[in-house]
MISE-622865 format. One line per 10 residues: number of its first residue (from 1); for each residue y, x, z of N, C-alpha, C. Coordinates in pm, 1 decimal, always signed. Atoms other than C-alpha are relative to their C-alpha. Layout:
N
NUM> Y X Z Y X Z Y X Z; ...
REM end
This chain:
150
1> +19.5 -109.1 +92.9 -1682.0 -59.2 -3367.5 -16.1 -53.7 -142.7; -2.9 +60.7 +157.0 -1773.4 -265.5 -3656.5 +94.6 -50.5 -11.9; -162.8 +70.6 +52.4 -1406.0 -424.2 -3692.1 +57.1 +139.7 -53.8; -74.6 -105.4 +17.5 -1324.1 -59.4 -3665.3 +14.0 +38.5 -161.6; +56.8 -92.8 +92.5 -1535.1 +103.1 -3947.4 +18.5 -126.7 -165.9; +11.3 +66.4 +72.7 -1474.6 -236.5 -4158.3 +176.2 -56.0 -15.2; -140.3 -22.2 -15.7 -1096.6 -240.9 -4091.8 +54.2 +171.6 -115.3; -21.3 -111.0 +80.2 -1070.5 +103.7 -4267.4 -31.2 +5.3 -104.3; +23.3 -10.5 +137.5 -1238.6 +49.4 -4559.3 +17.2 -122.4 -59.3; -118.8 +143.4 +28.8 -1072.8 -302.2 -4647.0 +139.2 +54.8 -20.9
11> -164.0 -53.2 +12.2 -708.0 -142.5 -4564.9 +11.7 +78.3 -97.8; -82.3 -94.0 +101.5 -728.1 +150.1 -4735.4 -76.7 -20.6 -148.7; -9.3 +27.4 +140.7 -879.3 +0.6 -5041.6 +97.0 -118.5 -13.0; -57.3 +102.3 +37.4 -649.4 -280.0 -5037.1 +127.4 +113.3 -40.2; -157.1 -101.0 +45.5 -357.5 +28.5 -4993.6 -9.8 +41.1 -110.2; +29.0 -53.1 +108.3 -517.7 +191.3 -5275.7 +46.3 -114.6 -119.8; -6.4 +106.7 +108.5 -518.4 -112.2 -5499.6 +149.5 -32.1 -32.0; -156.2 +66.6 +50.8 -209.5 -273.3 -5463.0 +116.2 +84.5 +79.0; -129.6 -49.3 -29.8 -1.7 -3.7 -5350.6 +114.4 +9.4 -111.8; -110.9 +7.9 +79.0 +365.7 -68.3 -5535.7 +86.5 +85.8 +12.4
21> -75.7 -82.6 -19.9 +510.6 +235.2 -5403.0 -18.8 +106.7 -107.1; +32.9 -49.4 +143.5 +559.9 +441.7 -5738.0 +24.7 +138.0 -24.7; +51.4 -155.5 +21.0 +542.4 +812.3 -5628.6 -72.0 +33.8 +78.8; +132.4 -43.7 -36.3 +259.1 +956.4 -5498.0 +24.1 +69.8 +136.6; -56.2 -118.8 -101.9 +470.0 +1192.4 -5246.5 +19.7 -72.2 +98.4; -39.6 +73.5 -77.2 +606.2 +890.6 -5073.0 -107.6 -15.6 +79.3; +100.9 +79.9 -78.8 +275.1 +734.0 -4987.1 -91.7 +153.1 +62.8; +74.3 -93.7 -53.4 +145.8 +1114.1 -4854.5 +80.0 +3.6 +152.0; -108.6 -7.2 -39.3 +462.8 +1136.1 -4691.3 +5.5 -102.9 +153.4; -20.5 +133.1 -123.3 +452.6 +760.0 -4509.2 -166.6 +53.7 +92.9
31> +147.7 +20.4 -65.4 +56.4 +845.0 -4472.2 -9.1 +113.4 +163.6; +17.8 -101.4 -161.9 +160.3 +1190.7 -4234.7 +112.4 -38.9 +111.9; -119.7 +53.1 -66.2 +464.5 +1024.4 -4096.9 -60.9 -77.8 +128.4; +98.9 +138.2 -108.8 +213.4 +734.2 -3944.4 -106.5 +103.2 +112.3; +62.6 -117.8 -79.1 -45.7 +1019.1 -3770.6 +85.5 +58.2 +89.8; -83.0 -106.3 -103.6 +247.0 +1200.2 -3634.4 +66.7 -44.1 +67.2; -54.6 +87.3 -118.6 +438.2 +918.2 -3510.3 -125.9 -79.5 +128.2; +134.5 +73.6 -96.7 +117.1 +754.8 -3376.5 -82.2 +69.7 +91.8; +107.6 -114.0 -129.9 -57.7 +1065.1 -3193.6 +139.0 +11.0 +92.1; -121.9 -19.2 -58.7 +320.6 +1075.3 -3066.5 -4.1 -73.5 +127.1
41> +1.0 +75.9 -125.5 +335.1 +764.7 -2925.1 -109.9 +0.6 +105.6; +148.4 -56.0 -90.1 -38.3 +772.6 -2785.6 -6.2 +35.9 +73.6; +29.3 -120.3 -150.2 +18.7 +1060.1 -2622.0 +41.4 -39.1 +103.3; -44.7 +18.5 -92.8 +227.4 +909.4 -2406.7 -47.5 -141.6 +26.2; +77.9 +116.3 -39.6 +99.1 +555.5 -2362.4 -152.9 +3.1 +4.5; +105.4 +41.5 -26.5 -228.0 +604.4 -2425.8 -70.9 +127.6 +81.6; -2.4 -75.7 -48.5 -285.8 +923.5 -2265.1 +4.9 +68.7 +127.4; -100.0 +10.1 -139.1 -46.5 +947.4 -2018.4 +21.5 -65.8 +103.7; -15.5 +32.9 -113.1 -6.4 +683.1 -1861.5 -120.4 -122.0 -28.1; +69.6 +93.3 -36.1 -280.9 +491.6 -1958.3 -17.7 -154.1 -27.3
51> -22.8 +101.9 +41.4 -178.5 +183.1 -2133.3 -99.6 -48.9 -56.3; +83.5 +17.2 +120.7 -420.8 +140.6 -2382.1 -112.7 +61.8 -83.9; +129.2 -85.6 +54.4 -773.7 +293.4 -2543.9 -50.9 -5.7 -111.5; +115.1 +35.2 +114.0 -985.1 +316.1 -2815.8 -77.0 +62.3 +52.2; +125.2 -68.6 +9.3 -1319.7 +338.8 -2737.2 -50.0 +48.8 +190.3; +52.4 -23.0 -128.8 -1333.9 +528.6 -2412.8 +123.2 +54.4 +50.1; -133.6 -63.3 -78.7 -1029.9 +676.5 -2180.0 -45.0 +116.1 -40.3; +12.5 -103.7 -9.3 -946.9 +1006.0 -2281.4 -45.0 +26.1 -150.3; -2.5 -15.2 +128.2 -981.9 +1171.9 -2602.8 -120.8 -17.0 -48.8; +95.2 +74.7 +33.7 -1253.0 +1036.7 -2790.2 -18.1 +6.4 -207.6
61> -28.6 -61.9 +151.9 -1358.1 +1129.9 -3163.0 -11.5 -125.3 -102.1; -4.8 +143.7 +73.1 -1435.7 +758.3 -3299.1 +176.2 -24.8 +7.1; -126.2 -11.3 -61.0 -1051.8 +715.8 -3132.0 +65.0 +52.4 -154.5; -86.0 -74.7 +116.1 -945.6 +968.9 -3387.7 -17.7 -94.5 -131.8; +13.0 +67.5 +168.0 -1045.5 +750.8 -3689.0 +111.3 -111.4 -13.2; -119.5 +99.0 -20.1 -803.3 +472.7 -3546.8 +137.0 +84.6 +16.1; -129.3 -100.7 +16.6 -541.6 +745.7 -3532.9 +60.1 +64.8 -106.2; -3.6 -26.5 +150.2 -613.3 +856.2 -3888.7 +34.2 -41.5 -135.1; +70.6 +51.6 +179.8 -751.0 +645.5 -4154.6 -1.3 -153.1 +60.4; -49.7 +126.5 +8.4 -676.1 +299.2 -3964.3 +151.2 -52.2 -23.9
71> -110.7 +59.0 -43.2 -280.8 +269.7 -3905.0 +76.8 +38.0 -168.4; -86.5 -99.8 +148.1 -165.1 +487.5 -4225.3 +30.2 -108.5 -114.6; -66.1 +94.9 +109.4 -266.9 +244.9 -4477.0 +37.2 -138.4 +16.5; -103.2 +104.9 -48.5 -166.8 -24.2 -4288.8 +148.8 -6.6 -42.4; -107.3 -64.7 +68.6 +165.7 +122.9 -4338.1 +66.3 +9.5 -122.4; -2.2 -38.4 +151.3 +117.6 +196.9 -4699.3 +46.7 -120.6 -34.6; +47.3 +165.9 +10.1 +38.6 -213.4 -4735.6 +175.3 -55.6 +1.8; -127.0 +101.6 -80.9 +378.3 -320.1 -4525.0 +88.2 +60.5 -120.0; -120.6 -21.6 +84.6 +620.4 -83.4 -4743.2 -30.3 -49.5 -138.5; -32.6 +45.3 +87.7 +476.0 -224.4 -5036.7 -0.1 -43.1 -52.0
81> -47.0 +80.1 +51.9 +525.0 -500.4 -5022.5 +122.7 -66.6 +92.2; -84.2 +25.1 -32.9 +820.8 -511.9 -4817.8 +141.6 -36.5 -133.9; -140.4 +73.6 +69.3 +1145.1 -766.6 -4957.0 +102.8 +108.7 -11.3; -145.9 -70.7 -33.2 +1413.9 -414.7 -5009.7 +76.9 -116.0 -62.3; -137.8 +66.0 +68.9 +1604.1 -617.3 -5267.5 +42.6 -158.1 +41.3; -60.9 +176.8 +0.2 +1632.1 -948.3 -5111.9 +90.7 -9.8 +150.1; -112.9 -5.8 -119.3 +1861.3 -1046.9 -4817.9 -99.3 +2.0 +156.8; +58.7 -19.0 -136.9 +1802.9 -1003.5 -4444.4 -81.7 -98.7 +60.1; +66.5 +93.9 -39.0 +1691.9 -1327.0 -4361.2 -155.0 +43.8 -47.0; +116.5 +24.8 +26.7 +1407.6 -1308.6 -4560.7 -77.3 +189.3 +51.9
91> +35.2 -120.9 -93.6 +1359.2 -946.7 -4454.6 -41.3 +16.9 +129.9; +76.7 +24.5 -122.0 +1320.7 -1043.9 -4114.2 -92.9 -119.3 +20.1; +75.4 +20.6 -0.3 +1110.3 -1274.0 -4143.1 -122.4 +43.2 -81.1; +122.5 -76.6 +33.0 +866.8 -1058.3 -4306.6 -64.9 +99.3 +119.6; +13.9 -117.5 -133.5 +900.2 -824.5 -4004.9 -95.8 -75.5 +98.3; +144.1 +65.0 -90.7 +773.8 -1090.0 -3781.6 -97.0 -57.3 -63.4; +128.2 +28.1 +67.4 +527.4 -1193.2 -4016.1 -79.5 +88.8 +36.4; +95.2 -168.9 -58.1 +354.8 -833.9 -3982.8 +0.9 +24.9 +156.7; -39.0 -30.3 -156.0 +474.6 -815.8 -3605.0 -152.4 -119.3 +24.7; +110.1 +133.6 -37.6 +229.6 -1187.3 -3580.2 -138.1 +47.0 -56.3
101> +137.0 -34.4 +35.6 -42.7 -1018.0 -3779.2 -75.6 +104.4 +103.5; +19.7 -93.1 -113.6 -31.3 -723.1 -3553.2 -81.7 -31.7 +91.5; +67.3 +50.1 -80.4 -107.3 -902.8 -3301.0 -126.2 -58.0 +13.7; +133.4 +58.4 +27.8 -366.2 -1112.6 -3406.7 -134.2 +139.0 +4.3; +57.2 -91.6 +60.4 -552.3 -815.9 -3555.1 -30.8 +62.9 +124.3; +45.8 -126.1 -104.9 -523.8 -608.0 -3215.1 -49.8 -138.5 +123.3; +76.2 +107.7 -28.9 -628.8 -937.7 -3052.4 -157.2 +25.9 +27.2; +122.4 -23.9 +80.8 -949.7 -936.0 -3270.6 -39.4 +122.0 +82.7; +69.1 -97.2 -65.2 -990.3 -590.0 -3161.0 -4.1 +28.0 +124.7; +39.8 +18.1 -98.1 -1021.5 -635.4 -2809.5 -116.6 -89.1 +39.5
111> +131.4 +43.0 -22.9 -1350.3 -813.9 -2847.8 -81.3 +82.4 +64.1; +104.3 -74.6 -74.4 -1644.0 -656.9 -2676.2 -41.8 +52.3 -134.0; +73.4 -94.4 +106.8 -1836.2 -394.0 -2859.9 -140.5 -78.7 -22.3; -37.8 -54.1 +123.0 -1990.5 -412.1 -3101.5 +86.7 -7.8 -106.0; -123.8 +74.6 +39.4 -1722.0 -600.9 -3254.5 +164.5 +91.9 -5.0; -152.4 -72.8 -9.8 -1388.8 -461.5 -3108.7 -18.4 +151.9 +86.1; +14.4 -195.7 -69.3 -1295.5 -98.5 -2999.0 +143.6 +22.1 +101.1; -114.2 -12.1 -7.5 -971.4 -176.9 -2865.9 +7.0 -44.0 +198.6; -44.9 +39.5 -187.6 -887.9 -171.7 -2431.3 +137.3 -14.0 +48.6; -137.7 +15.6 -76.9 -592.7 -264.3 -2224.3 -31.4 +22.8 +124.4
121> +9.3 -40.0 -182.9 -496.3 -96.6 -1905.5 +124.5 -91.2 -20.7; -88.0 +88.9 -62.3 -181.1 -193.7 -1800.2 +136.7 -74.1 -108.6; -68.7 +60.1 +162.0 -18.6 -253.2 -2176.8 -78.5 -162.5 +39.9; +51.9 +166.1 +40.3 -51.3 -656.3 -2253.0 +57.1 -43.8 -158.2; -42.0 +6.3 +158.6 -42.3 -752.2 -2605.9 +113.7 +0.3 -39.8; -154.9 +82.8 +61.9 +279.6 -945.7 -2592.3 +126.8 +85.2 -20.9; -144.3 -112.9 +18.8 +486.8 -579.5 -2565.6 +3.9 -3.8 -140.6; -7.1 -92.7 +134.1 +369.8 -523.1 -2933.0 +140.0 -159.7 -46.8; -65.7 +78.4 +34.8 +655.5 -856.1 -2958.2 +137.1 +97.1 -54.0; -100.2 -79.2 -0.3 +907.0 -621.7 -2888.3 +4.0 +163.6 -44.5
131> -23.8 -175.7 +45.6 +791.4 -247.3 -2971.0 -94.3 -35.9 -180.9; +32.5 +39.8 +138.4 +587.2 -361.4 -3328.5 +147.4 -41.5 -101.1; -123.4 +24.2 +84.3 +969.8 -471.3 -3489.2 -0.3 +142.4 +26.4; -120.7 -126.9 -21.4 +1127.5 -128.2 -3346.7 -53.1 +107.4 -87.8; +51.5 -113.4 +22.1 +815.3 +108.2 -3474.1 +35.9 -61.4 -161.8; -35.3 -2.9 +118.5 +861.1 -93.3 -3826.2 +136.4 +17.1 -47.6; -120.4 -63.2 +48.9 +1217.9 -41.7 -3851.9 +18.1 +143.1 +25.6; +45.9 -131.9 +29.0 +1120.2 +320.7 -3775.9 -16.9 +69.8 -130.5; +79.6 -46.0 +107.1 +929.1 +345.7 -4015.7 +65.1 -90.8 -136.0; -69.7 +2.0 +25.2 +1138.7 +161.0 -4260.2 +91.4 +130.2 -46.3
141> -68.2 -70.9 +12.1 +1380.7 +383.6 -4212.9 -9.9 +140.4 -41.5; +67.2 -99.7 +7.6 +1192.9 +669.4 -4225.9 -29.7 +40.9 -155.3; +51.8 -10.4 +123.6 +1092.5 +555.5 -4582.5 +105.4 -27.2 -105.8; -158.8 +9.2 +43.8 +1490.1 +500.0 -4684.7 +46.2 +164.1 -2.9; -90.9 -194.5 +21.6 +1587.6 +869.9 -4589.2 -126.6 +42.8 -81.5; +82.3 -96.4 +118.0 +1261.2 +960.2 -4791.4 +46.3 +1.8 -171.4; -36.6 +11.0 +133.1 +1378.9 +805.0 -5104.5 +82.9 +38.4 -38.9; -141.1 -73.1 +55.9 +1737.8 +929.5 -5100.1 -37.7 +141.5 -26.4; -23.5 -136.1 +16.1 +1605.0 +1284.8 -5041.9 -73.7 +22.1 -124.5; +83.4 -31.9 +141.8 +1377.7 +1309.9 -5379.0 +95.6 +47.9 -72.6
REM end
């Protein structure tokens, strides 16, 4: 719980600070994008079938804060300071840069409480190898069709 409550207010003042994204709409935009993709997925992994928790199985109102006000400005952070103008190479390796932090980070939060808030059922870290790239080129993308439509 304390990684939780100290994870949120680190991120989203760091998003605040050095966010480089330079309209205001975008970063509301990426912030409901992240909630709606993330209660999305949830529902079905963490929910459903059980993969994964915050806190306690089953809906849980601490839960909601990691659904809220942890992943969003995470988010905020990656687009901005994501490489658009430089070539792919270095583009993907930024991806797994953030993909390796990921991990670490949800690592960390599988400590015992009071510490971490984070459980594994039958999820094992090492998927986020393969679904952490896919949800950031999601989201990415997500933040490409935002800019054309302005």
């Amino acid at each position: 719980m304390i990684l939780l409550f100290l994870s949120i207010i680190i991120f989203n003042l760091i998003a605040l600070k050095l966010n480089k994204i330079p309209v205001k709409s975008r970063v509301v935009s990426i912030w409901t994008f992240t909630i709606s993709f993330q209660l999305l997925f949830d529902l079905i992994i963490e929910f459903k079938l059980n993969g994964y928790w915050y806190f306690n199985k089953g809906v849980d109102w601490l839960g909601l804060l990691a659904h809220t006000v942890l992943i969003p400005p995470v988010n905020v952070m990656l687009l901005s300071f994501y490489p658009f103008n430089t070539n792919h190479y270095k583009q993907s390796i930024y991806i797994i840069a953030c993909t390796l932090g990921i991990i670490v980070y949800e690592s960390v939060s599988l400590l015992p409480e009071p510490w971490g808030f984070f459980h594994l059922g039958w999820w094992h870290i090492w998927y986020d190898l393969i679904v952490v790239p896919i949800l950031i080129l999601i989201l990415l993308n997500y933040y490409k069709w935002i800019c054309n439509i302005e």
